[in-house]
FIVEX-423578 format. One record per atom (N, C-alpha, C): residue number from 1; residue in one letter; x, y, z. Coordinates in steps of 0.2 Angstrom, whole numbers. Layout:
R  pos  code      x      y      z
R  NUM     A      X      Y      Z
...
END
This chain:
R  pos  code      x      y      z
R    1     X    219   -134    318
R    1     X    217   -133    311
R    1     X    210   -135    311
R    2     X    205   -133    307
R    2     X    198   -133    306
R    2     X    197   -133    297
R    3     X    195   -137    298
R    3     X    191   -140    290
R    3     X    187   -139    288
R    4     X    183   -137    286
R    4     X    175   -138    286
R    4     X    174   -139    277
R    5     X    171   -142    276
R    5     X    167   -146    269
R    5     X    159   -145    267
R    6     X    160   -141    264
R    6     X    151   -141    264
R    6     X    149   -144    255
R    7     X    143   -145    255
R    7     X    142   -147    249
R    7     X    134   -153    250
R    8     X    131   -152    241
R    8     X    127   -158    243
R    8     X    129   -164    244
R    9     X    122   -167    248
R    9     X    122   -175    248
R    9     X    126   -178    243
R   10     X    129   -182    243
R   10     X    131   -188    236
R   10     X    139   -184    232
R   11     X    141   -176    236
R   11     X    145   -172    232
R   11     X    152   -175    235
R   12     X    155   -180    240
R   12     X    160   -182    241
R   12     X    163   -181    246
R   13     X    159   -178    250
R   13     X    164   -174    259
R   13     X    165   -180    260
R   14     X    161   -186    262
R   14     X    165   -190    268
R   14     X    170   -192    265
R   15     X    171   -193    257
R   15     X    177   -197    255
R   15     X    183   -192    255
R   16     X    182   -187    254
R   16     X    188   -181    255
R   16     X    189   -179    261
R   17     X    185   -181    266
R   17     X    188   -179    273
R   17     X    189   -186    276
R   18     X    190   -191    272
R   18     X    192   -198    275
R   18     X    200   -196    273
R   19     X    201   -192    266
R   19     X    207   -195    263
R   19     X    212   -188    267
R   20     X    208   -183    268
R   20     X    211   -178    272
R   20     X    211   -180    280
R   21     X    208   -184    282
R   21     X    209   -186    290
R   21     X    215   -191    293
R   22     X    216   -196    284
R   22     X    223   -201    283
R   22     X    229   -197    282
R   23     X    228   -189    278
R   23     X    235   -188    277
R   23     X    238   -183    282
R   24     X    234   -178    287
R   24     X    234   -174    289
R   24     X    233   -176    297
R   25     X    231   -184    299
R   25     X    232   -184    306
R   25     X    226   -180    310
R   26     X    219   -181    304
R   26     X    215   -176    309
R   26     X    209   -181    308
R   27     X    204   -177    317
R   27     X    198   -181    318
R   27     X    194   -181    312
R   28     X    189   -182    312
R   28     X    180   -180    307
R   28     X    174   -181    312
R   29     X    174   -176    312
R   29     X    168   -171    316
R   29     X    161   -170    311
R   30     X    156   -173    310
R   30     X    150   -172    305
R   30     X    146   -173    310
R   31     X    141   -169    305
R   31     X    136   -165    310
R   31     X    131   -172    309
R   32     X    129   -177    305
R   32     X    126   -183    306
R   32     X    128   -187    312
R   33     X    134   -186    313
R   33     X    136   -191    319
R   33     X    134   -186    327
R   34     X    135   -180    327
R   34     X    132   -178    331
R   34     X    123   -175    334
R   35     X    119   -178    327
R   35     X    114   -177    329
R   35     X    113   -186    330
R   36     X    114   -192    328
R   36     X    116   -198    331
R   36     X    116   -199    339
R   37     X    122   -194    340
R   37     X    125   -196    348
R   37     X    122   -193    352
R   38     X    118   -186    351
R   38     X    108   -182    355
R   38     X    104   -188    354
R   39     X    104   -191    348
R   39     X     96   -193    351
R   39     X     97   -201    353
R   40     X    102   -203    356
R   40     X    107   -208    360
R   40     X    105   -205    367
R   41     X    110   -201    367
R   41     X    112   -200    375
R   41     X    108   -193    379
R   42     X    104   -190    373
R   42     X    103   -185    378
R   42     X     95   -184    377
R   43     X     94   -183    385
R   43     X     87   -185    386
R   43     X     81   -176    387
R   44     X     86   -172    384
R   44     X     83   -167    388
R   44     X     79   -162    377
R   45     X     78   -159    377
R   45     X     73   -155    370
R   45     X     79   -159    363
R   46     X     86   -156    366
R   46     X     90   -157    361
R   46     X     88   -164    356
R   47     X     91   -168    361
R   47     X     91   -177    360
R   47     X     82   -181    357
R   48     X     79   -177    361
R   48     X     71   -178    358
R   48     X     69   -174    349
R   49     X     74   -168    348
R   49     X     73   -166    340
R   49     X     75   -171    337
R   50     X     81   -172    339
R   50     X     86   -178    336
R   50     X     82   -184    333
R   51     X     80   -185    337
R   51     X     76   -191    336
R   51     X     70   -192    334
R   52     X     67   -186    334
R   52     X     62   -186    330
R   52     X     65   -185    320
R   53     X     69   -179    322
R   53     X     72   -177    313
R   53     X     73   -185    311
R   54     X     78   -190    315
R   54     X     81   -198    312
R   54     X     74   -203    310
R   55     X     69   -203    316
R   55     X     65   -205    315
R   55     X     60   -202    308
R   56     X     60   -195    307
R   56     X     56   -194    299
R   56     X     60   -194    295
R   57     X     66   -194    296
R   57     X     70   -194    290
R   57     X     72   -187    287
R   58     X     71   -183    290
R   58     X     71   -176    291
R   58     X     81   -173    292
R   59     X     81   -166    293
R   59     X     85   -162    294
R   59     X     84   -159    303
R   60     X     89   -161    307
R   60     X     90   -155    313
R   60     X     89   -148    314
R   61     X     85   -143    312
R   61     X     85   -135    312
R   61     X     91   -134    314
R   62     X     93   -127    310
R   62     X     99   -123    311
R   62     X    100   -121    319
R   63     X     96   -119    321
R   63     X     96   -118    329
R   63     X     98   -122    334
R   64     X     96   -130    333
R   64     X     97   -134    335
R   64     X    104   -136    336
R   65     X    107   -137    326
R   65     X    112   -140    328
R   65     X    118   -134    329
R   66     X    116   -128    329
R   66     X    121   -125    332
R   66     X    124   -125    339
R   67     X    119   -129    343
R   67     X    118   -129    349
R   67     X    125   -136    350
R   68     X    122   -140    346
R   68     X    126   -147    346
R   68     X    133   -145    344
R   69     X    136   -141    341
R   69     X    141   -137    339
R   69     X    144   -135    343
R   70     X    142   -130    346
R   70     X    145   -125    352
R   70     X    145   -131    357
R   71     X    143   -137    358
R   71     X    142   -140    365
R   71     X    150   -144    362
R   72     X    150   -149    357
R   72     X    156   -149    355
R   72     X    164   -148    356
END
């Protein structure tokens, strides 16, 4: 089963996919913790956006983290 939660900042996903991952037995997969764990552990374009986007404070391109998704 797949979930997906979209919405603004401040609009309540992670509290609704905390309450949904307590009742239903499921992970939480967010695309913040994925662009985290690039620019952590991967040394190659990916993991250097990453941490450029973290470091400005910026957003990942769509391109990018589709990439991060599909690797997933």
């Amino acid at each position: 089963m797949h979930i997906v939660l979209y919405g603004p900042e401040g609009a309540g996903k992670g509290t609704q996919a905390k309450l949904l991952s307590e009742k239903l037995h499921l992970p939480i997969l967010t695309s913040g913790d994925l662009v985290r764990e690039a620019a952590e552990k991967d040394t190659g374009l990916i993991g250097e956006v990453c941490r450029r986007a973290l470091k400005e404070g910026k957003y990942v391109p769509d391109s990018e983290m589709f990439v991060l998704w599909k690797q997933r």
